[in-house]
N, C-alpha and C positions, 0 to 999 in steps of 0.2 A: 506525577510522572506517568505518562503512558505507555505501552510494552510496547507497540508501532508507533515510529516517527518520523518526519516529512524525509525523504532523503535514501530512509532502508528499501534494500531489497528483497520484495515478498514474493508467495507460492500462491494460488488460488487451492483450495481445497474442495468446494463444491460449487457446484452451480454450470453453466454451458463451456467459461473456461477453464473449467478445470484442471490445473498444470500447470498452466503458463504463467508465465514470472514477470515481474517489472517492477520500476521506484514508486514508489510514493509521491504521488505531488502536493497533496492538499489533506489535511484532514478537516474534514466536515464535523458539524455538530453533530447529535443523537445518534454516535457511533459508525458513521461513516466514512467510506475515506476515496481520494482518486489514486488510481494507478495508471500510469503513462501502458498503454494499448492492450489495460482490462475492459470488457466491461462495454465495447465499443456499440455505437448506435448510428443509424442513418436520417440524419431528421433532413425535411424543408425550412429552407431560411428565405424568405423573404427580401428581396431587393431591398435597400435603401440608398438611394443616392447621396443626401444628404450628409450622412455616416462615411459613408465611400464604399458599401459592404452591398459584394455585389448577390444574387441570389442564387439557387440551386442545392444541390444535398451534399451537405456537410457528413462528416465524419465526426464523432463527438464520446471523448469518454464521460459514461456516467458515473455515480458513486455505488459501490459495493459493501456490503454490511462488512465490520472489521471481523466479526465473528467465521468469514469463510476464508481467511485470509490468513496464512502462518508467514514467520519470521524465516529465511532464506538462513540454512545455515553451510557455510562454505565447506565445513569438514566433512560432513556428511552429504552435502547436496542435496539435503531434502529440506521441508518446512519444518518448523522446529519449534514449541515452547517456549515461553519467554517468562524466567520469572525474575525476582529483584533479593538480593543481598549486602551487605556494606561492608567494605574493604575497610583492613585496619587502620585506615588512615579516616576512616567518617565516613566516607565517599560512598552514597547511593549509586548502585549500575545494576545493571539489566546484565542476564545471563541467562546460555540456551540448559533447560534441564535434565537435555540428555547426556551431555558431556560437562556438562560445569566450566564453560568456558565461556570467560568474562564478553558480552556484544561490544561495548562500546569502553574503553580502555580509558 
């Protein structure tokens, strides 16, 4: 089970975006992850007719190590700690550790 997953709402913690917040879209292998307008890049694409893709500069998010990235938490508004405990019933969940309050119910 992983502390970030496709769907949450994260914080950037370092790096040029610093602050700024968005979903998850993708998590990548060897700890990486996308977030919807982290991370943003201006590449050249290449015409292909073929494809139907036409060319010029894309806008493109890359992937960002999960390590600069904290857990959004609503109570507090800030990024937040994510650790794991199990409710009396079995049930593994994720929880922020600065309040003890359950992420995913």
């Amino acid at each position: 089970m992983q502390k970030i997953r496709k769907g949450d709402d994260v914080i950037v913690r370092t790096g040029k975006d610093k602050g700024k917040s968005g979903r998850v879209t993708k998590i990548l292998k060897d700890d990486k992850i996308l977030v919807e307008g982290i991370n943003q890049v201006k590449k050249n694409q290449k015409p292909n007719p073929n494809a139907g893709v036409t060319g010029g500069i894309i806008v493109k998010d890359m992937p960002i190590a999960i390590s600069n990235i904290g857990l959004y938490n609503p109570v507090t508004k800030k990024a937040d700690r994510v650790g794991f405990k199990f409710l009396e019933d079995g049930k593994k969940v994720r929880y922020f550790k600065s309040t003890n309050e359950v992420v995913d119910a």
